[in-house]
PyMOL Python script that loads the backbone (N, CA, C, O; Angstrom):
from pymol import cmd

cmd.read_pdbstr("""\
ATOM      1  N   UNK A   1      19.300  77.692 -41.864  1.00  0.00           N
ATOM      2  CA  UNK A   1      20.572  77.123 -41.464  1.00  0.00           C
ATOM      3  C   UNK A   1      20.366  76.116 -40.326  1.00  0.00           C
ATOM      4  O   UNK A   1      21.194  75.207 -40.282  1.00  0.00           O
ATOM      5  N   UNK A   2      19.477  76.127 -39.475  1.00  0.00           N
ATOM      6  CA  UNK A   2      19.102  75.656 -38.384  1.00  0.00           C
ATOM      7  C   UNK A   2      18.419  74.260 -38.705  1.00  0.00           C
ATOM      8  O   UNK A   2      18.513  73.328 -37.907  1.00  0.00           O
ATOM      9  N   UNK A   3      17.964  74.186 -39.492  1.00  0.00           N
ATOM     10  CA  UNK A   3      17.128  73.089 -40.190  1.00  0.00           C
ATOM     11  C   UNK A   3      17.901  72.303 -41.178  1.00  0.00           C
ATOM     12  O   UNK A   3      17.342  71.278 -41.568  1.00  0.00           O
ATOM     13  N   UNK A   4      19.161  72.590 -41.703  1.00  0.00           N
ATOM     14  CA  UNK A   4      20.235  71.844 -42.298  1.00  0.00           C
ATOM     15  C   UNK A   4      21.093  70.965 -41.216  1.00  0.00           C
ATOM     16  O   UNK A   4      21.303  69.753 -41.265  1.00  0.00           O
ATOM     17  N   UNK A   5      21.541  71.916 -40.208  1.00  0.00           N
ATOM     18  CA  UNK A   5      21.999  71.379 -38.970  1.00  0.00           C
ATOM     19  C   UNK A   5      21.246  70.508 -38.173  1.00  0.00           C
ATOM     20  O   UNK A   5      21.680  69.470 -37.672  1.00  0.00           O
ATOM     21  N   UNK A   6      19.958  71.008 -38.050  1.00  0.00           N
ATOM     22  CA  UNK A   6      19.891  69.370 -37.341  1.00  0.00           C
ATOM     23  C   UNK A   6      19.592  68.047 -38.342  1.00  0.00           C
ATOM     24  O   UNK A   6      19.944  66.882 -38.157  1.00  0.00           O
ATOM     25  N   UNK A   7      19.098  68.412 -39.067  1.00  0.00           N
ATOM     26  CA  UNK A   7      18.984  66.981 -40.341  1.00  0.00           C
ATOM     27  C   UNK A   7      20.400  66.813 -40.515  1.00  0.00           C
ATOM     28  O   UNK A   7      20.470  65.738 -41.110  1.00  0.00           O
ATOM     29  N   UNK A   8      21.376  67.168 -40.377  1.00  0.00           N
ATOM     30  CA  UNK A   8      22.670  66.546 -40.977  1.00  0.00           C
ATOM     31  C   UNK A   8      22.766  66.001 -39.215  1.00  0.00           C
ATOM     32  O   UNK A   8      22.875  64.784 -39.061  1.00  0.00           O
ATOM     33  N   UNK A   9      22.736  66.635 -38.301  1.00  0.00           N
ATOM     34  CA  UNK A   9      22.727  65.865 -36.646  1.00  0.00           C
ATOM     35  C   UNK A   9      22.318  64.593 -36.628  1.00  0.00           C
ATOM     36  O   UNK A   9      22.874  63.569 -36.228  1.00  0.00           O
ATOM     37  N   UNK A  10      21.167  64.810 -37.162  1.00  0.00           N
ATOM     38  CA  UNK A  10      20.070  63.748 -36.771  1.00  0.00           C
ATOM     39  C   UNK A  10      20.181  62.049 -37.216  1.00  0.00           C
ATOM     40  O   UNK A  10      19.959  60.936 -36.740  1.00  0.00           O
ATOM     41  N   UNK A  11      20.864  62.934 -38.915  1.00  0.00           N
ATOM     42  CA  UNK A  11      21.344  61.814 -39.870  1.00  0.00           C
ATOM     43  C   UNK A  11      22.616  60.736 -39.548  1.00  0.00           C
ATOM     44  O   UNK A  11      22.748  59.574 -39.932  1.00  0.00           O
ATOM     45  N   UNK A  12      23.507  61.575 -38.689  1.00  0.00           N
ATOM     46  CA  UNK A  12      24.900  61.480 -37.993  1.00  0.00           C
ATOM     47  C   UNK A  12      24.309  60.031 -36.812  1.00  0.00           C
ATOM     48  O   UNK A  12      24.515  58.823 -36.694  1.00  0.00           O
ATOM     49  N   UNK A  13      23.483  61.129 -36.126  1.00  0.00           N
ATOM     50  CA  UNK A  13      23.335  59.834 -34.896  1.00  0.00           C
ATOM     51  C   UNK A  13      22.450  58.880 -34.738  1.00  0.00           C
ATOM     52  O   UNK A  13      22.417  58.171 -33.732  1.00  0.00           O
ATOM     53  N   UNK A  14      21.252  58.722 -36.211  1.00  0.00           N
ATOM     54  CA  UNK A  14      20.802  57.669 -36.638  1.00  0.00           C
ATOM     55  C   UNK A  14      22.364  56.474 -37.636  1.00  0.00           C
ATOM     56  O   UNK A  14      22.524  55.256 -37.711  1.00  0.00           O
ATOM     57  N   UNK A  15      22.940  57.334 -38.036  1.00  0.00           N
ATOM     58  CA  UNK A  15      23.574  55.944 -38.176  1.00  0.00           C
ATOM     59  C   UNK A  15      25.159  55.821 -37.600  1.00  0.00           C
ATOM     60  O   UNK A  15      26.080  55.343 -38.262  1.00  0.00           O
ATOM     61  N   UNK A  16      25.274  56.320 -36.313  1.00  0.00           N
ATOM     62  CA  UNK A  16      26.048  55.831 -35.674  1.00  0.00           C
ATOM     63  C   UNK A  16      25.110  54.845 -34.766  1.00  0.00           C
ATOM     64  O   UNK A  16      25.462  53.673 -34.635  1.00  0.00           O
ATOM     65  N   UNK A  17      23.992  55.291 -34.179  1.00  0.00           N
ATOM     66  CA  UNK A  17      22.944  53.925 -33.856  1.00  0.00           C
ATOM     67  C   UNK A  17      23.279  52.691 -34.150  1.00  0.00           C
ATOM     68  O   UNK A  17      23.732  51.751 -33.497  1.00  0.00           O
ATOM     69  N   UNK A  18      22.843  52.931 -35.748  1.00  0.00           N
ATOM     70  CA  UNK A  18      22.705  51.775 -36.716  1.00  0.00           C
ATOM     71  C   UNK A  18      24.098  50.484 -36.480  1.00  0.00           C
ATOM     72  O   UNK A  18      24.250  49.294 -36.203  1.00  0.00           O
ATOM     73  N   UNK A  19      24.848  51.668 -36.802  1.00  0.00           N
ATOM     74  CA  UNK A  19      26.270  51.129 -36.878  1.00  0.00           C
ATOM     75  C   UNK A  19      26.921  50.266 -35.094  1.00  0.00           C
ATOM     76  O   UNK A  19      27.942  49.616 -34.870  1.00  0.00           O
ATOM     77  N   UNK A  20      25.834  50.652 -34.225  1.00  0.00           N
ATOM     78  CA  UNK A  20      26.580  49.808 -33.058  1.00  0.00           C
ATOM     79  C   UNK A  20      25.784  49.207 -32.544  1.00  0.00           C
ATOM     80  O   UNK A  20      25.955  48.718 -31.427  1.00  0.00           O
ATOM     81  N   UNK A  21      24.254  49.036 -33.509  1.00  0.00           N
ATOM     82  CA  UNK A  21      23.070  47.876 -32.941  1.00  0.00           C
ATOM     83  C   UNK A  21      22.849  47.080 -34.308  1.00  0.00           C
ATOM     84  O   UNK A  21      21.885  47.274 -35.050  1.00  0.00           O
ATOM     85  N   UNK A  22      23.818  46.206 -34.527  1.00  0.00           N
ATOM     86  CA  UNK A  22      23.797  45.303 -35.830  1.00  0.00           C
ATOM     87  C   UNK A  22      22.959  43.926 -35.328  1.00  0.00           C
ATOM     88  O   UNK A  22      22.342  43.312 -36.199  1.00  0.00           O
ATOM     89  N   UNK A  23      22.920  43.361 -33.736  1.00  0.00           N
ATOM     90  CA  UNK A  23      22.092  42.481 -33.751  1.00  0.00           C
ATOM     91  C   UNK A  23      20.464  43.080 -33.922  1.00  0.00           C
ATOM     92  O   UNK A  23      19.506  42.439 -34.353  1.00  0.00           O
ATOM     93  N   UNK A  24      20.471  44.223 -33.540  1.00  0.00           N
ATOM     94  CA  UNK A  24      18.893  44.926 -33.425  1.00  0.00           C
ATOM     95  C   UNK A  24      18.950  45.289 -34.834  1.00  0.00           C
ATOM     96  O   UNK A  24      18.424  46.400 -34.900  1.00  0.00           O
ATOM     97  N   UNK A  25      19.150  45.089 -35.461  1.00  0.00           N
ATOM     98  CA  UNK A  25      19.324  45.997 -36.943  1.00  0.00           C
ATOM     99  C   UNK A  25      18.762  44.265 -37.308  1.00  0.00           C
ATOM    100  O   UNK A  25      17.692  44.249 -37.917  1.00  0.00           O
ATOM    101  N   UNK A  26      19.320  42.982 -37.025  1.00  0.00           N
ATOM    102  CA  UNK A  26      19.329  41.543 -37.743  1.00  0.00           C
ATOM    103  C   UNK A  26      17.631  41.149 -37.038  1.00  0.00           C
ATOM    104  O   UNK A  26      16.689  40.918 -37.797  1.00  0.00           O
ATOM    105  N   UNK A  27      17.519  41.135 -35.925  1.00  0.00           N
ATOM    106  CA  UNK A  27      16.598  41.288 -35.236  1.00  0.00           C
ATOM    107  C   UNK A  27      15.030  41.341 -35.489  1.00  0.00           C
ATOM    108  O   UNK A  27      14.093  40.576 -35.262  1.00  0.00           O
ATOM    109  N   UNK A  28      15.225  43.013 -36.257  1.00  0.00           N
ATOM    110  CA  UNK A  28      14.067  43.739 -36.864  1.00  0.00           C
ATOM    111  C   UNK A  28      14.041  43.061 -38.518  1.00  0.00           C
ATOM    112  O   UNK A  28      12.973  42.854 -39.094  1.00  0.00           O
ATOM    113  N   UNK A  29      15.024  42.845 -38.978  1.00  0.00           N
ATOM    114  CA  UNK A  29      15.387  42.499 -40.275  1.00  0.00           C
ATOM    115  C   UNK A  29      14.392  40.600 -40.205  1.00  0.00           C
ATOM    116  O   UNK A  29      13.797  39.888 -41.014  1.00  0.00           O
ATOM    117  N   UNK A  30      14.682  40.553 -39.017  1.00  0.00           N
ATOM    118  CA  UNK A  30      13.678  38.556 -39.204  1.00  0.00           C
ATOM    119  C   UNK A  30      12.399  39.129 -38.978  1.00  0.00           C
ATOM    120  O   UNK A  30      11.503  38.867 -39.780  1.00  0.00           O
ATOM    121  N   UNK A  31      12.172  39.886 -37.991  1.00  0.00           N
ATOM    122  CA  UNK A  31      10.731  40.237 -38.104  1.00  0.00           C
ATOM    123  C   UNK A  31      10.117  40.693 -39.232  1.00  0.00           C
ATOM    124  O   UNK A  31       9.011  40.286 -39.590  1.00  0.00           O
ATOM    125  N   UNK A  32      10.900  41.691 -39.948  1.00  0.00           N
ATOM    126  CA  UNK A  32       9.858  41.758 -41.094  1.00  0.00           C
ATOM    127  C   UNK A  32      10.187  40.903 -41.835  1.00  0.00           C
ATOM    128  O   UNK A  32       9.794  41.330 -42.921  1.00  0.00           O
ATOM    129  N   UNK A  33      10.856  39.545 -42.081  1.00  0.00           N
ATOM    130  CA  UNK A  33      10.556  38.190 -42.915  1.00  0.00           C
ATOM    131  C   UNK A  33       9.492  37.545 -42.686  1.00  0.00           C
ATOM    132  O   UNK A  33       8.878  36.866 -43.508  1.00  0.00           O
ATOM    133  N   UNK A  34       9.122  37.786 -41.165  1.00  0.00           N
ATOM    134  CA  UNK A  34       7.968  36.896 -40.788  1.00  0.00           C
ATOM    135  C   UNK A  34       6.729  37.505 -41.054  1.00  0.00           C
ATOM    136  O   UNK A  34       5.718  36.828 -41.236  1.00  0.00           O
ATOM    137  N   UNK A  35       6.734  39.029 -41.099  1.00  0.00           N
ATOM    138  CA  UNK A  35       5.348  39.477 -41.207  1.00  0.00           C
ATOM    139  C   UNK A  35       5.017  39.458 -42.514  1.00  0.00           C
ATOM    140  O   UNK A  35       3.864  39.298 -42.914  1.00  0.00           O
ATOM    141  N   UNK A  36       6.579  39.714 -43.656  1.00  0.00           N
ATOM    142  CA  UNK A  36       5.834  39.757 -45.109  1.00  0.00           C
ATOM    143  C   UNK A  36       5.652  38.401 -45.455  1.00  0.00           C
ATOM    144  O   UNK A  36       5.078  38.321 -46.541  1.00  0.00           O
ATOM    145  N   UNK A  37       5.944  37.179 -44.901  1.00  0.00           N
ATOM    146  CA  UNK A  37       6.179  35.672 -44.699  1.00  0.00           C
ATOM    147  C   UNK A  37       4.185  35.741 -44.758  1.00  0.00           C
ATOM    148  O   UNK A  37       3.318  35.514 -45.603  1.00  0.00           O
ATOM    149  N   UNK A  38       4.230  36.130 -43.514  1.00  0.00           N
ATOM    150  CA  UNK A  38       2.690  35.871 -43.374  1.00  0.00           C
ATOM    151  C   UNK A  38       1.480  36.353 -44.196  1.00  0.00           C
ATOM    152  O   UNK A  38       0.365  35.837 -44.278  1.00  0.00           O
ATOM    153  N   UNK A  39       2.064  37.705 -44.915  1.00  0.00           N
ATOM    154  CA  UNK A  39       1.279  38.508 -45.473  1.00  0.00           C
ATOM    155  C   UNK A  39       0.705  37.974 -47.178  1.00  0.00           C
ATOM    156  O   UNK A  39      -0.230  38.338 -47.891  1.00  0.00           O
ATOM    157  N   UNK A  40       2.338  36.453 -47.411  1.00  0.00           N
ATOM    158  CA  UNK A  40       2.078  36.385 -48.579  1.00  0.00           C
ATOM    159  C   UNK A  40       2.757  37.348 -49.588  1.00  0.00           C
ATOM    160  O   UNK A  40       2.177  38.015 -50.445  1.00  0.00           O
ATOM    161  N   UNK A  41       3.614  37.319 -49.426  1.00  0.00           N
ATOM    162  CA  UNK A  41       4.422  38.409 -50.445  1.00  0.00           C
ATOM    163  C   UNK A  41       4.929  37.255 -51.291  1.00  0.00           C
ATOM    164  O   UNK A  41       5.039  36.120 -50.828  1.00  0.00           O
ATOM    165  N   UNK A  42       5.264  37.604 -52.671  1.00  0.00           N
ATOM    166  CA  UNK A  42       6.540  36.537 -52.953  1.00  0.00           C
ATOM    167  C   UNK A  42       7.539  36.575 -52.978  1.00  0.00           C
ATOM    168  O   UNK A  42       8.062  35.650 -53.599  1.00  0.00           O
ATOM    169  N   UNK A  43       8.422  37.555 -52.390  1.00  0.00           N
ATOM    170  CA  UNK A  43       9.638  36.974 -52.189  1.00  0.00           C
ATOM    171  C   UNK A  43       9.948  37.787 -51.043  1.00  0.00           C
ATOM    172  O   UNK A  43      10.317  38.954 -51.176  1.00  0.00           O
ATOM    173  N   UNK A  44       9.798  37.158 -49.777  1.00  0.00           N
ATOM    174  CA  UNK A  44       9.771  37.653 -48.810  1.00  0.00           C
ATOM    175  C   UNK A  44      11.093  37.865 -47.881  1.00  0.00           C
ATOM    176  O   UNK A  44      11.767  36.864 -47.637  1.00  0.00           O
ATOM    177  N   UNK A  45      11.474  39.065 -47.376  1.00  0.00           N
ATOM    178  CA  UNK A  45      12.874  39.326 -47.227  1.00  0.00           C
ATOM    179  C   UNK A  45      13.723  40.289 -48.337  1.00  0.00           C
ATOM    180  O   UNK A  45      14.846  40.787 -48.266  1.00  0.00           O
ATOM    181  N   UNK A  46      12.684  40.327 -49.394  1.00  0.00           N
ATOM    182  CA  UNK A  46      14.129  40.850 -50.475  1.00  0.00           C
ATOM    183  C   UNK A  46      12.310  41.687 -51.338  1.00  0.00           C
ATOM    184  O   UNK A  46      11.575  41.325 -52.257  1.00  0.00           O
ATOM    185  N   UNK A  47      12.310  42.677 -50.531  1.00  0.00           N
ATOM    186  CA  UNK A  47      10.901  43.446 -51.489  1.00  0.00           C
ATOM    187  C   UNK A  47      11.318  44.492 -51.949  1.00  0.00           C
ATOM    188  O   UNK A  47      10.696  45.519 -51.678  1.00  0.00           O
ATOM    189  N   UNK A  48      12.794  44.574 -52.995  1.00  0.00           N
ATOM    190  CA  UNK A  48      13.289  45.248 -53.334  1.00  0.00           C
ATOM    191  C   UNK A  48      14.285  46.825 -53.205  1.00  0.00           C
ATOM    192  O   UNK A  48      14.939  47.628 -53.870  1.00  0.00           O
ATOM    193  N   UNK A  49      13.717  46.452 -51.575  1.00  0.00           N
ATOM    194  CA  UNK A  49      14.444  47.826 -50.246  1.00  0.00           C
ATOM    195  C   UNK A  49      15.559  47.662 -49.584  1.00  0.00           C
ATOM    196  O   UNK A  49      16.297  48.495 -49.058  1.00  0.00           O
ATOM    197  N   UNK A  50      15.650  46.058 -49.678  1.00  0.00           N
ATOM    198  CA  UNK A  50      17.192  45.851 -48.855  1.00  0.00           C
ATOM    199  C   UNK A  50      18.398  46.289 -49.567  1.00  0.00           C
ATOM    200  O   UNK A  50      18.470  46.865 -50.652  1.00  0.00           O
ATOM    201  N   UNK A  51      19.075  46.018 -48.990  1.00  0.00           N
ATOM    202  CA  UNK A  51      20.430  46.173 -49.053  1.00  0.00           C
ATOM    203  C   UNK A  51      21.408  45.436 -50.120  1.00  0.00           C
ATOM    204  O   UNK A  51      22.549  45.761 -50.447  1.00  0.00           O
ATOM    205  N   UNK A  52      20.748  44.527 -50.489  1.00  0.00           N
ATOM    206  CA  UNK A  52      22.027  43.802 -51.145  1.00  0.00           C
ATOM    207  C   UNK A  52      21.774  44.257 -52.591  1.00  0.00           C
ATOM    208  O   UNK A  52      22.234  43.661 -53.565  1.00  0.00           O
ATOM    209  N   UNK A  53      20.778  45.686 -52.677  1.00  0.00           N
ATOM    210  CA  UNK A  53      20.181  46.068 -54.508  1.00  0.00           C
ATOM    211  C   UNK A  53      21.265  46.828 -54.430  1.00  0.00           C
ATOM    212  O   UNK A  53      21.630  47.131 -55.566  1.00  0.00           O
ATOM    213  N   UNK A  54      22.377  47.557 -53.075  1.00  0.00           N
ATOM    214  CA  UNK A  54      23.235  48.670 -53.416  1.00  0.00           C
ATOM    215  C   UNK A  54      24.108  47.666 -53.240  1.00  0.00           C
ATOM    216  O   UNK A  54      23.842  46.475 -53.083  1.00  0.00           O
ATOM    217  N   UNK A  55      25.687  48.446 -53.286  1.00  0.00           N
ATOM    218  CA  UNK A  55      26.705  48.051 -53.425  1.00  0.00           C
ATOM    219  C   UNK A  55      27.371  46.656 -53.603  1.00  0.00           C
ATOM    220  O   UNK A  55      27.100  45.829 -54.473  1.00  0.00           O
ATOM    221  N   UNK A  56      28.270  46.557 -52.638  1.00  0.00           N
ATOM    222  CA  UNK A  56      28.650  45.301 -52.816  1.00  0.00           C
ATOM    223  C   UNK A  56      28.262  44.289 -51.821  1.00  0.00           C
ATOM    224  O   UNK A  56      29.017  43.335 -51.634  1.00  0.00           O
ATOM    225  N   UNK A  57      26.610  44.456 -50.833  1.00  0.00           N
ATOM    226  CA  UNK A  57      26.221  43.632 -49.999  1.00  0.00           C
ATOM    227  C   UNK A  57      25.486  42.121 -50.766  1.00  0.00           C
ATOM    228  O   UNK A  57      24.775  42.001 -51.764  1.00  0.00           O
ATOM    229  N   UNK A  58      26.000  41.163 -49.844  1.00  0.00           N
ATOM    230  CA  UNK A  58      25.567  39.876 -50.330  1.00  0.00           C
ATOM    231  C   UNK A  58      24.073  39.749 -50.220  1.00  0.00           C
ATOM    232  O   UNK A  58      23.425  40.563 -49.561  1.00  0.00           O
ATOM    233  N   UNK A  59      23.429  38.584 -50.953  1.00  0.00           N
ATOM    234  CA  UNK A  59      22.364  38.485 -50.718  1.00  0.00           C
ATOM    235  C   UNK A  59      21.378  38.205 -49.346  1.00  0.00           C
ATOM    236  O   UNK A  59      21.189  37.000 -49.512  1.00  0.00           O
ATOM    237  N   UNK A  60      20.809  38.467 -48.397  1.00  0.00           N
ATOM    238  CA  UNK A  60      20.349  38.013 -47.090  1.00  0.00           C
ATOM    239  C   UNK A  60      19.372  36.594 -47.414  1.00  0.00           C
ATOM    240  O   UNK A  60      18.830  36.348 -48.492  1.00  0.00           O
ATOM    241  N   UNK A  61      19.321  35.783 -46.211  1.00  0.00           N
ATOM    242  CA  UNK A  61      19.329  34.572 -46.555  1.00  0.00           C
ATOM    243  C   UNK A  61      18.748  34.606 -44.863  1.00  0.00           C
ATOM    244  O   UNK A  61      19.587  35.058 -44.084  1.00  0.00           O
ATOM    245  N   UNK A  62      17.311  34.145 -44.187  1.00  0.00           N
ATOM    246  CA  UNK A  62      17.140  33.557 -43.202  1.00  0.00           C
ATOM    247  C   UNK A  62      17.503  32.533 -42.803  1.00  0.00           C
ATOM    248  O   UNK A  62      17.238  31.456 -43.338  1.00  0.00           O
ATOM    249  N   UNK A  63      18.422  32.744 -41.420  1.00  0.00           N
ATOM    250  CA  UNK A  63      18.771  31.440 -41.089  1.00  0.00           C
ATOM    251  C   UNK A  63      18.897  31.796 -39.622  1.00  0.00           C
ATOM    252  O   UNK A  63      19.036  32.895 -39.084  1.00  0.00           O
ATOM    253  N   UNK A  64      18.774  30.039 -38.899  1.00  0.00           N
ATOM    254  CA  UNK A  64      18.429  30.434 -37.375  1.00  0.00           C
ATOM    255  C   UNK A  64      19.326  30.976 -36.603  1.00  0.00           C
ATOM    256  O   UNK A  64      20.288  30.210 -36.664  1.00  0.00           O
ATOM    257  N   UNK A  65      19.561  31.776 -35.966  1.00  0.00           N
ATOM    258  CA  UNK A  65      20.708  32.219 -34.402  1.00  0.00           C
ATOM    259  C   UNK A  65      20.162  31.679 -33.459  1.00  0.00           C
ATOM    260  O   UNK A  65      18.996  31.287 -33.402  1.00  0.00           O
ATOM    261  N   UNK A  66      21.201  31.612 -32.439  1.00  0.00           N
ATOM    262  CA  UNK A  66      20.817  31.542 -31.263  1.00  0.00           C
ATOM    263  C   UNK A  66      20.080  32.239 -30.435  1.00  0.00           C
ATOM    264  O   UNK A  66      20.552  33.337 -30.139  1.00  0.00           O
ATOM    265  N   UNK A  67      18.783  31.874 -29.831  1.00  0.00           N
ATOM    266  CA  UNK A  67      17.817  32.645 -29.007  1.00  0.00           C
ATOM    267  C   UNK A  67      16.964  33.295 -29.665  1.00  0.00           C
ATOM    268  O   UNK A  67      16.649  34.441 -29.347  1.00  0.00           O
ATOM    269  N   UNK A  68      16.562  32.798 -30.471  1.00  0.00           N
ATOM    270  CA  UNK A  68      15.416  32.796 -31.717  1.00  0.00           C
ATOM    271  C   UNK A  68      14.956  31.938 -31.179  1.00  0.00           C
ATOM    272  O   UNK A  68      15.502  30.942 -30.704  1.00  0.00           O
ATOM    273  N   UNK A  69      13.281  32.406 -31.208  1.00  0.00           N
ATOM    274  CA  UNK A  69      12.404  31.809 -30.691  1.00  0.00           C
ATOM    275  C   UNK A  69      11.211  32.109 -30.164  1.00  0.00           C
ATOM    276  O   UNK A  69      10.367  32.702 -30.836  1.00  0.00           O
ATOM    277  N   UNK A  70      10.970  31.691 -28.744  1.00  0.00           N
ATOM    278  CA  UNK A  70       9.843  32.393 -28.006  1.00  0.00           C
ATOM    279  C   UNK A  70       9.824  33.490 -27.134  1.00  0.00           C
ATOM    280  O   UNK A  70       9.233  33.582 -26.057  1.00  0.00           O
ATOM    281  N   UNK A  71      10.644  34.445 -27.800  1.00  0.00           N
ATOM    282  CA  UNK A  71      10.958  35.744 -27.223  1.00  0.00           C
ATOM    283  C   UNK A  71      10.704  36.414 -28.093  1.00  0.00           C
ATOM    284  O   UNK A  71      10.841  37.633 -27.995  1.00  0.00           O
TER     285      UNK A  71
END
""", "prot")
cmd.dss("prot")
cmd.show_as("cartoon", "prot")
cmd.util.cbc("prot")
cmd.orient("prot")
């Protein structure tokens, strides 16, 4: 019982996280464009794990923000 409870905890406050770090969520999301970018993947950004294979999310599309860069 103890081990249901915290995986359902755990699950809870990983995505209330999620849900209130959407620039850190976009963030991590360019970094791994750039590393599978570098690695040579072909279609880099979309290696079949994102998001837009469920529901009704649009396709993701790199494009620049502000303070992108040398940070």
């Amino acid at each position: 019982m103890a081990l249901w409870l915290c995986t359902f905890l755990h699950t809870l406050a990983v995505e209330i996280y999620l849900s209130l770090t959407p620039l850190e969520a976009e963030r991590l999301r360019r970094l791994s464009y750039h590393k599978q970018l570098a690695a040579g993947l072909p279609n880099p950004g979309s290696a079949g794990t994102t998001v837009q294979g469920w529901g009704d999310a649009g396709e993701w599309r790199m494009s620049g923000l502000k303070g992108e860069g040398g940070g």
